[in-house]
C-alpha positions as CSV (number, residue, x, y, z in Angstrom):
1,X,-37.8,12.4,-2.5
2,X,-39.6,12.1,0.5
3,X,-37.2,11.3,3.6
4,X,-34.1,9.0,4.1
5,X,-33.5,6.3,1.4
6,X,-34.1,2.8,2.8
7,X,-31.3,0.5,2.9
8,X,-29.0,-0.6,-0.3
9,X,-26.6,-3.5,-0.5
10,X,-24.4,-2.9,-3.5
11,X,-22.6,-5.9,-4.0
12,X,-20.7,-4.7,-7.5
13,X,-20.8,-1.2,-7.7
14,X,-20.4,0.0,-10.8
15,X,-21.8,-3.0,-12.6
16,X,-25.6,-3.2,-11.1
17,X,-28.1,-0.8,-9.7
18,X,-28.0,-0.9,-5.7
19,X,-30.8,-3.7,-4.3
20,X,-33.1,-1.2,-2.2
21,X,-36.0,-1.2,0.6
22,X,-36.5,-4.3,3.1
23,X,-35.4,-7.0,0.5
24,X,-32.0,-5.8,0.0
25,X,-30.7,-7.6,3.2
26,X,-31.7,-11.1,1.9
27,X,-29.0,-10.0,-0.9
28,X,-26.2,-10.1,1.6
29,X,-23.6,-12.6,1.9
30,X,-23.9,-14.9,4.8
31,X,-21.3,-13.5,6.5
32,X,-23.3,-10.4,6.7
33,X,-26.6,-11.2,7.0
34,X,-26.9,-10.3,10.5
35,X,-25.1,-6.9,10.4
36,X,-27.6,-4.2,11.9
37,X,-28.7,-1.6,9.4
38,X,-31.3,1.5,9.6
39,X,-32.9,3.5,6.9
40,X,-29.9,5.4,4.9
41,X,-27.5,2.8,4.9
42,X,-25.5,1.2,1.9
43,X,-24.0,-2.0,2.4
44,X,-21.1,-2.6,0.1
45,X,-18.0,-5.3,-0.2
46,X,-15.0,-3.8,1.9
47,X,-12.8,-2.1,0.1
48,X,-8.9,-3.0,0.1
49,X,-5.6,-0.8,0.8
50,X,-3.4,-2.9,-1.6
51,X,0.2,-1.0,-0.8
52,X,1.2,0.6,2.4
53,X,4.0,1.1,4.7
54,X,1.7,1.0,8.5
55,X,3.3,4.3,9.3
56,X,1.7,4.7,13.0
57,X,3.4,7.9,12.6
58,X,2.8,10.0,9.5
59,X,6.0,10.9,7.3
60,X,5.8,14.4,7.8
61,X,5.2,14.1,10.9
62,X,8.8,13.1,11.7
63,X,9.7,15.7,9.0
64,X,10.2,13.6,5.8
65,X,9.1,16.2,3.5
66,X,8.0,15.2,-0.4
67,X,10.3,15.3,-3.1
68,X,11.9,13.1,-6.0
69,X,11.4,9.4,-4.6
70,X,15.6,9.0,-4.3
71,X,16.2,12.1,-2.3
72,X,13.1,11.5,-0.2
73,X,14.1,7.7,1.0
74,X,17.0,8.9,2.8
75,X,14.5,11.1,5.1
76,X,13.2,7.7,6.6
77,X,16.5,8.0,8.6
78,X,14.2,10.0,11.0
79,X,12.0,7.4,11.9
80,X,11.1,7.8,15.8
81,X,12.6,4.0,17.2
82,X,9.1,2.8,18.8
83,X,7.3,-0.2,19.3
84,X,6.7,-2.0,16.6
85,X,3.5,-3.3,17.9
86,X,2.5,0.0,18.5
87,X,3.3,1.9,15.8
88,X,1.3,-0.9,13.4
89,X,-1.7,-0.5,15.9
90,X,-1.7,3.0,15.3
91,X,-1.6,2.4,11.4
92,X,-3.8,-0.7,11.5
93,X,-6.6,1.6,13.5
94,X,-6.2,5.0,11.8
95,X,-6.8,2.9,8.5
96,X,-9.8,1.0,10.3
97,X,-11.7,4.3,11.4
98,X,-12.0,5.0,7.4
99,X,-14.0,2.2,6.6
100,X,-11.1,0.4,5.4
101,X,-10.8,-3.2,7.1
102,X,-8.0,-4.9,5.0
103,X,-4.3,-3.9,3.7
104,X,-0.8,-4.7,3.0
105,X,1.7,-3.9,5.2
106,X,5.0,-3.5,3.6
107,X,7.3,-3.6,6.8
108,X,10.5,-1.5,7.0
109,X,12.3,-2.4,10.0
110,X,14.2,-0.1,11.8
111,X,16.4,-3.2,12.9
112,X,17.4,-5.7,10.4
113,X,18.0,-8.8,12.8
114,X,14.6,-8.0,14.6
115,X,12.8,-8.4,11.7
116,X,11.3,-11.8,12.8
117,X,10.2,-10.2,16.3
118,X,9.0,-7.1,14.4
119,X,6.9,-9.4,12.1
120,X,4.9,-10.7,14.5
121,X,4.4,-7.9,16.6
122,X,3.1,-6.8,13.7
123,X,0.6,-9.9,13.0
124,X,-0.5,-9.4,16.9
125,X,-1.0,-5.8,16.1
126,X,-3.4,-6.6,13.1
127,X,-5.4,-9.3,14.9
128,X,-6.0,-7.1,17.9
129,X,-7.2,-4.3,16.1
130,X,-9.5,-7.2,13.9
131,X,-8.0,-6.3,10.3
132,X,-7.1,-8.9,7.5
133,X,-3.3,-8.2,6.3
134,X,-0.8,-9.5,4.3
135,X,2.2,-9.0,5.2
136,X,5.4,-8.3,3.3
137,X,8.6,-9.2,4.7
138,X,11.0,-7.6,3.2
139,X,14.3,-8.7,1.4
140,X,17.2,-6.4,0.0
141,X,20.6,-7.1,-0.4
142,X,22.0,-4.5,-3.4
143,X,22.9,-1.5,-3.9
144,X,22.0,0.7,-0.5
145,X,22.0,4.6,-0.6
146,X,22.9,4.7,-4.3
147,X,22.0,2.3,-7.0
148,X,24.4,1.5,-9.6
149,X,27.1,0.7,-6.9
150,X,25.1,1.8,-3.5
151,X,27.3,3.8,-0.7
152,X,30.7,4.1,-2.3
153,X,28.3,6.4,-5.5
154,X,27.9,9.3,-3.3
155,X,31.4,9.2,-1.7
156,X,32.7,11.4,-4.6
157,X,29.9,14.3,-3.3
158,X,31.0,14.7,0.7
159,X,33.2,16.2,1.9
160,X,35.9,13.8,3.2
161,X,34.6,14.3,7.1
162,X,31.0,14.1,6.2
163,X,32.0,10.2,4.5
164,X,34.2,9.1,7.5
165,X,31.3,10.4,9.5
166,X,28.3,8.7,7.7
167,X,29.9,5.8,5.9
168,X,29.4,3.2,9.0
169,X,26.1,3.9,8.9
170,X,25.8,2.4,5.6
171,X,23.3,-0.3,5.9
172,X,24.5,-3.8,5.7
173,X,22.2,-7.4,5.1
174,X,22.8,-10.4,5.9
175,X,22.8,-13.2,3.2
176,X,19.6,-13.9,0.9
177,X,19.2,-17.4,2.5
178,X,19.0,-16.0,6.1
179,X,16.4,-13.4,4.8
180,X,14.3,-16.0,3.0
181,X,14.6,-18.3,6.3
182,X,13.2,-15.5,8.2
183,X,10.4,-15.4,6.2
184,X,9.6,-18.9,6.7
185,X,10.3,-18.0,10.5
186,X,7.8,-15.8,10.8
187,X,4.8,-17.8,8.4
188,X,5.6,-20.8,10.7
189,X,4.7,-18.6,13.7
190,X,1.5,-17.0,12.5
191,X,-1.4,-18.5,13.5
192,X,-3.8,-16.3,12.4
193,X,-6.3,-16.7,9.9
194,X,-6.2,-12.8,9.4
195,X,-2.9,-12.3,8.2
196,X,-1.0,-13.7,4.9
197,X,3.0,-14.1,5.0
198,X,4.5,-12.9,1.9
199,X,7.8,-12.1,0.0
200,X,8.6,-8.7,0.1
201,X,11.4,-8.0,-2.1
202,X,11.2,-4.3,-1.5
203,X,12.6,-3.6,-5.5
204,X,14.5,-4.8,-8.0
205,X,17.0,-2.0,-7.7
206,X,17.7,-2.9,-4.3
207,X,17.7,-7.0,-5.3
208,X,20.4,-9.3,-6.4
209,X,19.6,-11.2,-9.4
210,X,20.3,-14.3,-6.8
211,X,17.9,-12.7,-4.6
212,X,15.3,-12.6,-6.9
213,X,16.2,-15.6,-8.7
214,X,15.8,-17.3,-5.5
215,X,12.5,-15.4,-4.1
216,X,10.7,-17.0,-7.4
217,X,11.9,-20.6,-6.9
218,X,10.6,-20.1,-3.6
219,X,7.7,-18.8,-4.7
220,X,6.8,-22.1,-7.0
221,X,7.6,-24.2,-4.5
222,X,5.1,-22.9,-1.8
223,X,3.2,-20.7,-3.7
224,X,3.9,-18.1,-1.4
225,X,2.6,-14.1,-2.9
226,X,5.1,-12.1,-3.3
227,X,4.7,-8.0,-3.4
228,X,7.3,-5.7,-4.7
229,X,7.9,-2.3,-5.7
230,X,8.5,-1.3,-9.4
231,X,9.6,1.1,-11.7
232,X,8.7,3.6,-9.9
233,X,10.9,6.6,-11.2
234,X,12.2,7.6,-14.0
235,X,15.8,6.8,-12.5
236,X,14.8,3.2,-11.4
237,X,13.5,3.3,-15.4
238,X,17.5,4.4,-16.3
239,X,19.3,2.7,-13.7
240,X,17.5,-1.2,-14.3
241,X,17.3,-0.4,-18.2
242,X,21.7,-0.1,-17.9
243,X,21.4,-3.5,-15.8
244,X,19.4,-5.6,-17.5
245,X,19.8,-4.8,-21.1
246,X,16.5,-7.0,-22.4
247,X,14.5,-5.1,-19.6
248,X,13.6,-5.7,-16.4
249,X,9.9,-6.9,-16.3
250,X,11.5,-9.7,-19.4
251,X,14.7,-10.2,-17.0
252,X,11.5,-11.3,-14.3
253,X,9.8,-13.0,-16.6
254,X,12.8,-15.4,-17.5
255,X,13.4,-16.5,-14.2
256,X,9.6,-17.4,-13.3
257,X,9.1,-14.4,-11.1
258,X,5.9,-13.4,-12.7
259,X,2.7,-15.2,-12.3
260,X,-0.4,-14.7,-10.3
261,X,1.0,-15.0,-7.0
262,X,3.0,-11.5,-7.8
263,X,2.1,-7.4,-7.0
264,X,3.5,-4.7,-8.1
265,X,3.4,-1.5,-6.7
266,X,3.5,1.9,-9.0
267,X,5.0,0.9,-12.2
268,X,4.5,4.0,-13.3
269,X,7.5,4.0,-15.5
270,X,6.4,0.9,-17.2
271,X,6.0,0.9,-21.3
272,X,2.9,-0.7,-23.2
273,X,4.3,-3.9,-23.9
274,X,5.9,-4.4,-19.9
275,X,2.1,-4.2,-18.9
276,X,1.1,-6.1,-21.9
277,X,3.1,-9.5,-20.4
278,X,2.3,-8.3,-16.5
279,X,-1.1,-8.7,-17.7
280,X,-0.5,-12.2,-19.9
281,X,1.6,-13.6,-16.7
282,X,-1.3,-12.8,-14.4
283,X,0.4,-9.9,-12.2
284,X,-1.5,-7.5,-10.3
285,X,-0.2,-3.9,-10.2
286,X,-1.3,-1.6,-7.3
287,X,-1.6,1.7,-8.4
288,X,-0.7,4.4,-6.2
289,X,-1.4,8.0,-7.6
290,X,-1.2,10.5,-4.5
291,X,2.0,8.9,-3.8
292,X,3.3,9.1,-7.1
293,X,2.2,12.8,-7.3
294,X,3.7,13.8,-3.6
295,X,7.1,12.1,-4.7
296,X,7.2,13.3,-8.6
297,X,7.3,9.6,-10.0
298,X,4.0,11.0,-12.9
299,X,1.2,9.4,-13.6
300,X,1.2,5.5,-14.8
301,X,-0.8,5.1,-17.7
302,X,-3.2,2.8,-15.8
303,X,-6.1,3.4,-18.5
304,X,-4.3,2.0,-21.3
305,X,-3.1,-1.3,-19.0
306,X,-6.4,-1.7,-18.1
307,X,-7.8,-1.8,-21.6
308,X,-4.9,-4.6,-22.2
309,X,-6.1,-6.5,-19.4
310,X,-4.2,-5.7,-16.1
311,X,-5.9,-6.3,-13.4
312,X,-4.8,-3.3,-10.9
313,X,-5.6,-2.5,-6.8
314,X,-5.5,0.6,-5.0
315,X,-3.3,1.7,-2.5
316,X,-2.1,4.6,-0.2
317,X,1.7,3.6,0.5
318,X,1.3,5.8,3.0
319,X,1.1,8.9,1.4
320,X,-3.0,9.8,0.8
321,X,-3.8,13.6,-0.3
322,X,-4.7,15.4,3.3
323,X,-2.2,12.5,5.0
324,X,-5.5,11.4,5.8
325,X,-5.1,7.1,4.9
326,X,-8.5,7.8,3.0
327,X,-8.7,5.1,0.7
328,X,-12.2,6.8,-0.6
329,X,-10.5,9.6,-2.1
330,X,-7.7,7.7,-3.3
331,X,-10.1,6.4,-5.1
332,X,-11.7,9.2,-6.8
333,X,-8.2,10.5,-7.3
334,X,-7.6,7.8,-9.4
335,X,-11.4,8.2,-11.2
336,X,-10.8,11.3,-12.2
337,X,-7.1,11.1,-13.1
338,X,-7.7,8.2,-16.0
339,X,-11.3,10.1,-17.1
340,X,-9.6,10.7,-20.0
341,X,-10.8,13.5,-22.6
342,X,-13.8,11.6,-25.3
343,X,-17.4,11.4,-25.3
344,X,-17.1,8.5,-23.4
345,X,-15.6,7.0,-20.1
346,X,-13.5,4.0,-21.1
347,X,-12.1,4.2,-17.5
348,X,-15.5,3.6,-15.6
349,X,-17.0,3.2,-11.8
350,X,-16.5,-0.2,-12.2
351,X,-13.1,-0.6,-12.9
352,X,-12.7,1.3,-9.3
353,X,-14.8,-0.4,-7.5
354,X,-13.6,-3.6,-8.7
355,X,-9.8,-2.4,-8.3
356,X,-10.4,-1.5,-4.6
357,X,-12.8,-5.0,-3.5
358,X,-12.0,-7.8,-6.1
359,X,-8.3,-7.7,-6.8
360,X,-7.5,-5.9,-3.7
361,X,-8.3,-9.3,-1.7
362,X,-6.1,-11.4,-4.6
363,X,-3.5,-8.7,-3.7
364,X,-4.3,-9.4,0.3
365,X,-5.3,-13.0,-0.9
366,X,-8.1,-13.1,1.9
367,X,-11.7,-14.2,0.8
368,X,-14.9,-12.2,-0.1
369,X,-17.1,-11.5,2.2
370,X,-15.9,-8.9,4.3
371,X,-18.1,-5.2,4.5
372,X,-18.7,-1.8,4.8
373,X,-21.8,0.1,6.0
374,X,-22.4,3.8,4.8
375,X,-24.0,6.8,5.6
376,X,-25.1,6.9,2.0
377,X,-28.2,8.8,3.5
378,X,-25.4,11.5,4.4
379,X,-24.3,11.6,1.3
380,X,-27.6,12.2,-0.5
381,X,-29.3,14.4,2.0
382,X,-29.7,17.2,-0.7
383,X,-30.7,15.2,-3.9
384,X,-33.7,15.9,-5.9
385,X,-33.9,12.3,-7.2
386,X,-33.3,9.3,-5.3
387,X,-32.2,7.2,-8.2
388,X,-28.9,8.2,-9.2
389,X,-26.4,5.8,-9.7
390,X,-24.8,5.0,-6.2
391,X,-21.2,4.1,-7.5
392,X,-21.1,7.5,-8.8
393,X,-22.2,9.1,-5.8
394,X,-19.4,7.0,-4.0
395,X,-16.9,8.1,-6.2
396,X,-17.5,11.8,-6.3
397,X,-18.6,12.3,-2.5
398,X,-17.7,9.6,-0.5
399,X,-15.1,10.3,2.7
400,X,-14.0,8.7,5.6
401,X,-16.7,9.9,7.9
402,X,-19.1,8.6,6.3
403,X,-18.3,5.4,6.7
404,X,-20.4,3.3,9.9
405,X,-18.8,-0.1,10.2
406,X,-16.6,-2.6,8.8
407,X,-17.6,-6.4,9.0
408,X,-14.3,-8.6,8.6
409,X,-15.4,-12.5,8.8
410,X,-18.6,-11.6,9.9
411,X,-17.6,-9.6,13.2
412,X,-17.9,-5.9,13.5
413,X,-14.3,-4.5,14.4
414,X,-15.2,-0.5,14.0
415,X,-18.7,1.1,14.6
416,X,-19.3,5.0,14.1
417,X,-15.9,5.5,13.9
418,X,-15.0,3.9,17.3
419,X,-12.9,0.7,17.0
420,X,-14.0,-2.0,19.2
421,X,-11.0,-4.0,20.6
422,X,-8.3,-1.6,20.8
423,X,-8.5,1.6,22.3
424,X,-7.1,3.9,19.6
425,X,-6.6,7.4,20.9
426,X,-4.6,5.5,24.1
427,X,-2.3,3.7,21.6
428,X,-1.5,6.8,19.7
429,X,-1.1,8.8,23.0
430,X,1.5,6.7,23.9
431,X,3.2,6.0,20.5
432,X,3.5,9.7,20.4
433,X,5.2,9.7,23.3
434,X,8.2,6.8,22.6
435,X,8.6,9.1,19.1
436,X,9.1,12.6,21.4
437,X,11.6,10.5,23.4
438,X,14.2,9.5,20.5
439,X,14.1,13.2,19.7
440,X,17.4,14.2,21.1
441,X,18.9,11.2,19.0
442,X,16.6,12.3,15.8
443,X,18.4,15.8,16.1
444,X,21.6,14.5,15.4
445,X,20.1,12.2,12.6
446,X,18.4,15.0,11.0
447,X,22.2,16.6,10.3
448,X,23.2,13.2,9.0
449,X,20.0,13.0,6.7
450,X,20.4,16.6,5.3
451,X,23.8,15.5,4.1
452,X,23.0,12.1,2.5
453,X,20.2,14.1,0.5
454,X,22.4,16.8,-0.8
455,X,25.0,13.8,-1.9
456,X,22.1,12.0,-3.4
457,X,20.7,14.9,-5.4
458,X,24.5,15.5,-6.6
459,X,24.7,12.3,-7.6
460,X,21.7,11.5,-9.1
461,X,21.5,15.2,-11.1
462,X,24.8,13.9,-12.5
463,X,23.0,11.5,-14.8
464,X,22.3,13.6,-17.0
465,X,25.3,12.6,-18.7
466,X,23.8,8.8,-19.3
């Protein structure tokens, strides 16, 4: 191999050898066709962050520390209050700088009747920083704190101060129809062509069936996505088995909640013949692994559902190996965890690649066309051959350094790792700032959370009984 490889435009990686030399640019979409390149660079479709949470900043940061996913939620409690705006630039541009250009945003407001403000802070957020996002809204009415009965569950595992002390703290929701109005509140005030409004019922566990019965006649009728959690422990897998008795993914199905408009994140706890009628209806399941590791959910059997027919995305939800948001090595994570054991690799680079591009833009429902220019010369710089198989090379190597620059609708929004509307390290300069300066409030909360954990893993350890 003599010097850097020319340029390569992989357009489906995994599925065809890399175009290469000075006719691979004619192989670009038009939306690309202009993009600048230099000897060494790959050219690929952008890839998608199907689930997240846009946390400008990072869990552990504001000391929510892994464990089992119900005695984990309660540590969002210590969420620094901050600008909504910019706490999703922050996210928005940390996720940018990785190559990454696209991503749901599943939005947990720290303020339930500011949602509709938050939103769109949120959508200004995204459109400054350049990204495509869909945007969840979310919707919960059931069963807070505890499920199988919410607050009042964990009551019997305080002490009788500690419940008069954090029982008003209890969350409380307004009605289903003033939920589902504010979603159309905020879809009638976007007017960007970047971001998708959608139904964000944040899990069935935390859903009335008239919530959800109601989400997917809405749905129908406007054909609005919708994105959801599910089955993402094994005591969401006890707890919704005891409430719907046929099952919960056949309790969906009867009320015309799945179709191709719907995602599902995790489902790790899902059976064969759950992703057998995901698949039939047309659902998209995002899978998760790092996240489902960190929080001791297991591993989905994403190999099998795949070989059935489900089509699946990739996301971080916030929680990437090296709390670095690098979709890359979620990615490889994923490659290597459904390898399996034969002769033969059933899961392949192309169901990755087409995971992460393809189904991640259903999932985002935003268009091809968008891209992402590596340093693939970087990433080859020791090879004897210059013909290996680039998807492969992606897979096992690929980081967020090395990507150059993301194209979204034809307009470059990040170059060598620089971000060219916002100005990223000022943004998280100051959001780091608002979150030091709710500390003496997050001390107190921190006592509070410590207490509602303990009651949680009381009450939860006391199903062994079921």
């Amino acid at each position: 191999m003599s010097g850097q490889p020319d340029i390569r435009v992989l357009l489906r990686p995994g599925k065809e050898k890399a175009l290469r030399g000075t006719g691979a640019r004619s192989a670009l979409p038009s939306s690309a066709s202009t993009i600048p390149l230099v000897s060494g660079d790959l050219v690929l479709p952008m890839p998608v962050n199907a689930h997240d949470h846009g946390y400008g900043i990072r869990t552990l940061d504001f000391g929510s520390l892994d464990d089992a996913l119900e005695t984990w939620i309660p540590t969002m409690r210590l969420r620094p209050r901050t600008d909504a705006y910019l706490e999703a630039l922050v996210a928005f541009g940390r996720l940018a700088k990785t190559g990454v250009g696209a991503t749901i945003h599943c939005h947990n407001s720290l303020n339930a009747g500011r949602m509709v403000d938050e939103a769109l802070d949120v959508i200004r957020a995204a459109t400054d920083v350049g990204i495509r996002l869909g945007l969840s809204c979310p919707l919960l009415d059931h069963d807070a704190w505890a499920y199988d009965g919410g607050p009042e569950r964990l009551k019997p595992f305080m002490s009788d101060a500690d419940w008069q002390a954090l029982s008003p703290f209890a969350p409380r929701y307004a009605s289903f129809h003033e939920q589902l109005a504010a979603v159309e509140a905020v879809a009638a005030a976007n007017t960007s062509a970047l971001v998708d409004v959608q139904y964000g019922p944040v899990g069935p566990q935390w859903c009335s069936n008239a919530l959800l019965e109601a989400i997917a006649e809405a749905s129908a009728l406007n054909s609005r996505r919708i994105h959801m959690h599910l089955l993402e422990s094994p005591r969401q897998r006890a707890w919704l088995d005891r409430r719907f008795p046929q099952g919960i993914v056949r309790y969906l199905d009867e009320i015309g909640f799945l179709s191709p408009r719907l995602a599902v994140a995790h489902g790790v706890q899902l059976r064969l013949d759950e992703w057998e009628l995901l698949a039939e209806r047309g659902v998209q399941l995002v899978s998760n692994p790092a996240a489902n590791l960190r929080l001791r959910s297991g591993i989905a059997p994403l190999a099998d559902a795949v070989k059935g027919g489900l089509r699946f995305g990739i996301g971080l939800d916030g929680s990437a190996f090296d709390d670095d948001q690098d979709l890359w090595r979620e990615m490889r994570l994923l490659y290597f965890l459904h390898g399996g054991r034969e002769l033969e690799r059933s899961f392949t680079a192309a169901d990755i690649f087409d995971a992460a591009t393809h189904t991640g833009r259903t999932v985002v429902n935003a268009p091809a066309g968008d891209m992402t220019v590596v340093d693939y010369g970087a990433l080859i710089a020791d090879s004897i051959f210059d013909d290996l198989d680039e998807a492969e090379v992606l897979l096992n190597r690929m980081a967020a350094r090395h990507a150059k620059a993301i194209y979204v609708a034809g307009h470059p929004i990040m170059l060598d790792g620089r971000l060219l509307h916002v100005d990223f390290d000022a943004a998280r300069t100051e959001l780091l700032a608002q979150a030091k300066a709710d500390l003496p409030r997050l001390i107190v909360e921190r006592e509070r959370c410590g207490k509602l954990i303990a009651a949680a893993r009381a009450y939860y350890g006391s199903w062994a009984a079921w």
